[in-house]
C-alpha positions in Angstrom: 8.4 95.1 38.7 12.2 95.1 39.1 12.6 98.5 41.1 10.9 101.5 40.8 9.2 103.4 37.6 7.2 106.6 36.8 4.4 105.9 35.4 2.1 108.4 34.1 -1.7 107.8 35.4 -3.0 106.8 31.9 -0.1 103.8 31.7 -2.3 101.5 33.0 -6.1 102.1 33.8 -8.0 100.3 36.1 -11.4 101.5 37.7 -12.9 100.1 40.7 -15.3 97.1 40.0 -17.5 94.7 42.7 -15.6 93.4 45.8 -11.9 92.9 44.6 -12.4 93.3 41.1 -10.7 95.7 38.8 -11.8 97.0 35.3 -9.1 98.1 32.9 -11.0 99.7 29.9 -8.5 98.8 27.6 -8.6 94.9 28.4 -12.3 95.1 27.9 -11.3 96.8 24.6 -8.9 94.3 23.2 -10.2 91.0 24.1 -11.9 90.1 21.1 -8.8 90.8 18.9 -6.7 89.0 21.2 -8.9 85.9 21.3 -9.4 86.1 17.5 -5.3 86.1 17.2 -4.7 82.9 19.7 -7.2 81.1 17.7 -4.8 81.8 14.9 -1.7 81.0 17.3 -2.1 79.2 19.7 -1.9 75.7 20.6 -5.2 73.7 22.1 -4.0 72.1 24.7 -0.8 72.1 27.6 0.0 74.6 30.0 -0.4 78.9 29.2 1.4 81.3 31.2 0.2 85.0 31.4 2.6 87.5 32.0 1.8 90.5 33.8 -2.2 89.5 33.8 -3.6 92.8 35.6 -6.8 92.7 36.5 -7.9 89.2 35.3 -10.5 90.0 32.9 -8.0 88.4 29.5 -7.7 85.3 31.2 -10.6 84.4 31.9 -11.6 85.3 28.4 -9.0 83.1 27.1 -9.7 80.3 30.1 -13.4 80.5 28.6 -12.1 80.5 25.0 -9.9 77.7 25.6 -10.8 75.4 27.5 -8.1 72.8 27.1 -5.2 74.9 28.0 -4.2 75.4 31.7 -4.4 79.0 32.3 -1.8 79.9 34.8 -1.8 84.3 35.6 0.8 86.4 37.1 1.2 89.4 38.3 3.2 91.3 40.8 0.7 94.0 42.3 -1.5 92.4 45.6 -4.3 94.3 44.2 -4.2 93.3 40.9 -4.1 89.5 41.9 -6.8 90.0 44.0 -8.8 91.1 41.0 -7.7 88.0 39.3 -8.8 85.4 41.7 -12.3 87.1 41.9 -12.5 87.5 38.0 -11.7 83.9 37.8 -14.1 82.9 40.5 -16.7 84.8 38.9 -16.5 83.1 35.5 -16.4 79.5 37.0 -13.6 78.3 34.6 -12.0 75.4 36.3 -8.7 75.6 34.2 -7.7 79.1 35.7 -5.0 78.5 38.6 -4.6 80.9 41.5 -2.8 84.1 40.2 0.9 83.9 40.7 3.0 86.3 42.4 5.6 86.9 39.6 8.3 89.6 39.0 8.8 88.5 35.2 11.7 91.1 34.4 13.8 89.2 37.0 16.5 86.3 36.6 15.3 83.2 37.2 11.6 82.5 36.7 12.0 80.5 33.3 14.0 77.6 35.3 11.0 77.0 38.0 8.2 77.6 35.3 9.2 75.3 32.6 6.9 73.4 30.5 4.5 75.8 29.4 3.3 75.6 25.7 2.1 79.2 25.3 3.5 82.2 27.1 1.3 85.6 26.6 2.7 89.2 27.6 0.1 91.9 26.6 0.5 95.5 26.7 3.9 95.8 29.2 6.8 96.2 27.2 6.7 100.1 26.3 6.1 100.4 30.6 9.8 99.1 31.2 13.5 99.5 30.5 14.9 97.4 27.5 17.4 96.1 29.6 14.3 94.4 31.7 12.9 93.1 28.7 15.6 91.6 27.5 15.8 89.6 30.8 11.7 88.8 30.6 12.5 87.3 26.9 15.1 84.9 27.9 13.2 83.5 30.7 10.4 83.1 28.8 12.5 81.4 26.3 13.5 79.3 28.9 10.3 78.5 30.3 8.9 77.3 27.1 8.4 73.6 26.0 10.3 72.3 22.5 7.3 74.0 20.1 5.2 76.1 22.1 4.5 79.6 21.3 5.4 83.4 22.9 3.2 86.3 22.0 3.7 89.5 22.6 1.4 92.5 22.3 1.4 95.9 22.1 2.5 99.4 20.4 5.6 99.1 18.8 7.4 101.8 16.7 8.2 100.3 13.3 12.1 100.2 11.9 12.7 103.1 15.0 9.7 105.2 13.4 6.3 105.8 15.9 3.6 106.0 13.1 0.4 107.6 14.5 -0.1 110.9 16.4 -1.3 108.6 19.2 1.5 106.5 19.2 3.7 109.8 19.1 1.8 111.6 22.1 1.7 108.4 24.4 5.2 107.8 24.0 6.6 111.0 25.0 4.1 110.9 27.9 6.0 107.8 29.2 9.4 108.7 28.4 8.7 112.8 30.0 8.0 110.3 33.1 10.7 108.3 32.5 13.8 107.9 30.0 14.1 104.4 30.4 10.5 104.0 29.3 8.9 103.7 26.0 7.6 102.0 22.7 10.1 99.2 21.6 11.1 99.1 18.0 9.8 96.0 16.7 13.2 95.0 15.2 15.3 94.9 18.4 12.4 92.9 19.9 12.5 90.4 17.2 16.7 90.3 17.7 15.7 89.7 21.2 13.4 87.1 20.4 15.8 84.9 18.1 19.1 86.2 20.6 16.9 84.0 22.6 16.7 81.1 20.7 13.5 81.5 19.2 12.2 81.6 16.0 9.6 84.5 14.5 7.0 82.7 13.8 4.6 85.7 12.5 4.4 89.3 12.8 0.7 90.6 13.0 -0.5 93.8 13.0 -3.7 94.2 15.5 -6.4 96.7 16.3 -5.2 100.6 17.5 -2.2 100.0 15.2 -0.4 97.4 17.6 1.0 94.4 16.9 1.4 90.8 17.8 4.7 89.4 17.6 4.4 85.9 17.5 7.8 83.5 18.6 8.2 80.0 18.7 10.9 77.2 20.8 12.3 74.7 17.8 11.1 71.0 18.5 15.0 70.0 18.1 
């Protein structure tokens, strides 16, 4: 991502799997949930962009899932995309292109990715700055077609207020690591979101007390 972070080690998990792959215990985790919500949200067919895809092992879920949307990953680690292309290559899904290198809190990206219907960013927001994700929501508001759909997932507090011990303990983790890391509080996302130019479409609470905060481009 856009310059450097401290992360603590259990930010983002992933364990050592055949040849390139990697194994985030967490993705395996919430993939059900996540495919039950884009049945929900999503639209059948067009172009999907994942955001920050990690190891590979959503996509190719979703890729198997549905099978009429072009999957398209990203992600900015070398190591993680290599776990990508051999998830991919494992599953035999033909609609999964070759993972992307993408920086997705930087200027720019939106204008030479346009045209997706469905942009997905899963579990990344509390791991950087606000200012970074207000840049990653604009481009992706950019990026979208007239009517396609941005989800976003993750722990959120709620009206500035972190509502589990979990939530509590895992946020001070990140932030004792790093000030300018953290749980977002699901309202200034949502400002972000319609600053944007988007509409809320629905807010839905997930699994592990997370939520899905689901945006869409008007058609006009």
């Amino acid at each position: 991502m856009t310059g450097h972070l401290n992360l603590p080690d259990t930010a983002s998990v992933a364990n050592k799997g055949e040849g390139d792959k990697l194994i985030a215990p967490s993705a395996a985790r919430n993939l059900a949930p996540l495919c039950d919500l884009l049945e929900h949200v999503a639209p059948r067919t067009g172009r999907a962009l994942e955001i920050a895809s990690g190891t590979g092992q959503h996509v190719v879920a979703f890729a198997a899932r549905f099978p009429d949307l072009q999957w398209q990953p990203t992600e900015p680690d070398a190591a993680r995309r290599a776990s990508i292309i051999a998830h991919a290559a494992e599953s035999g899904c033909a609609n999964i292109a070759p993972a992307l290198e993408l920086d997705a809190c930087t200027p720019g990206w939106g204008a030479r990715m346009q045209g997706q219907s469905l942009i997905l960013v899963i579990n990344l927001l509390h791991l950087v700055p606000m200012d970074w994700v207000e840049v990653l929501i604009a481009e992706a508001a950019h990026a979208l077609s007239p009517g396609g759909r941005f989800v976003i997932y993750g722990p959120f507090m709620r009206a500035g207020e972190l509502t589990s011990a979990g939530d509590e303990a895992f946020h001070a983790s990140l932030t004792a690591q790093d000030s300018r890391i953290g749980y977002k509080d699901d309202f200034d996302v949502i400002d972000l979101l319609q600053s944007a130019g988007l509409d809320l479409a629905e807010v839905v609470e997930m699994p592990a007390n997370n939520l899905a905060l689901i945006a869409e481009k008007p058609s006009f």
